[in-house]
N, C-alpha and C positions, 0 to 999 in steps of 0.2 A: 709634232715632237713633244714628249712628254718633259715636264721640270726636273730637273736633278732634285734627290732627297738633299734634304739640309742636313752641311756637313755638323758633324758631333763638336762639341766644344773641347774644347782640347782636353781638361779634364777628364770626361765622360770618354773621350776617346782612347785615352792611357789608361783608364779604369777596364773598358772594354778589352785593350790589347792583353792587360796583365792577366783577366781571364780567360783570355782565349791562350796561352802561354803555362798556366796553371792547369786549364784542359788538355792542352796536347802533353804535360807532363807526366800524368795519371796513367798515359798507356791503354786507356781503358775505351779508345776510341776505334770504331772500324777502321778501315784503312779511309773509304768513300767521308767518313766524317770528319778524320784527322786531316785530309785534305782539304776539306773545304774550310776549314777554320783556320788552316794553313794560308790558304789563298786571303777569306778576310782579315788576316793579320796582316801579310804582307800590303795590302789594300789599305788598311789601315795606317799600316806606319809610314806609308809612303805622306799620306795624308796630313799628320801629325808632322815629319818634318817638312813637307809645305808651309804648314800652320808656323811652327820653328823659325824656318827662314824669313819668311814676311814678318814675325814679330820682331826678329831682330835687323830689318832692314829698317824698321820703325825706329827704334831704336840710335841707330847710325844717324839717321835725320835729325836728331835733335842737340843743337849745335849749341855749342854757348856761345851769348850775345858779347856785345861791346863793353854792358858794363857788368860781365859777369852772370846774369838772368840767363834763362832758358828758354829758347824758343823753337817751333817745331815747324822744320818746313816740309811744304808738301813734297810729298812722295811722288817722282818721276818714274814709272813702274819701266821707260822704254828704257833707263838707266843701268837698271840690275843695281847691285849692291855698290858701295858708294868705297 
């Protein structure tokens, strides 16, 4: 079984989407191209709000302490969002 590519940084990922979105807008695509830029968009932003979700599960975990301070407790992933 081969390794999943390493996903894009979320950045680079939104960068990627906003030009595959600026290509299917031009028109100027076959059908066969506009499709597949299609499909990795949708692939993409699926990806991106994964990335979304998990950052703001992170997020939710970080409680304020007794005397006011901030503390981060670990992430219980069997939990779902808090």
């Amino acid at each position: 079984m081969s390794p999943q590519p390493a996903q894009p940084s979320f950045d680079d990922g939104l960068d990627r989407l906003e030009a595959l979105v600026q290509q299917l807008e031009t028109g100027s695509l076959s059908l066969e191209e506009a499709l597949a830029r299609f499909e990795e968009g949708v692939q993409l932003s699926q990806s991106l709000q994964q990335q979304l979700a998990e950052a703001q599960r992170k997020v939710e975990v970080l409680k304020a302490g007794l005397g006011g301070e901030y503390r981060a407790e670990p992430l219980d992933p069997g939990k779902g969002a808090l």
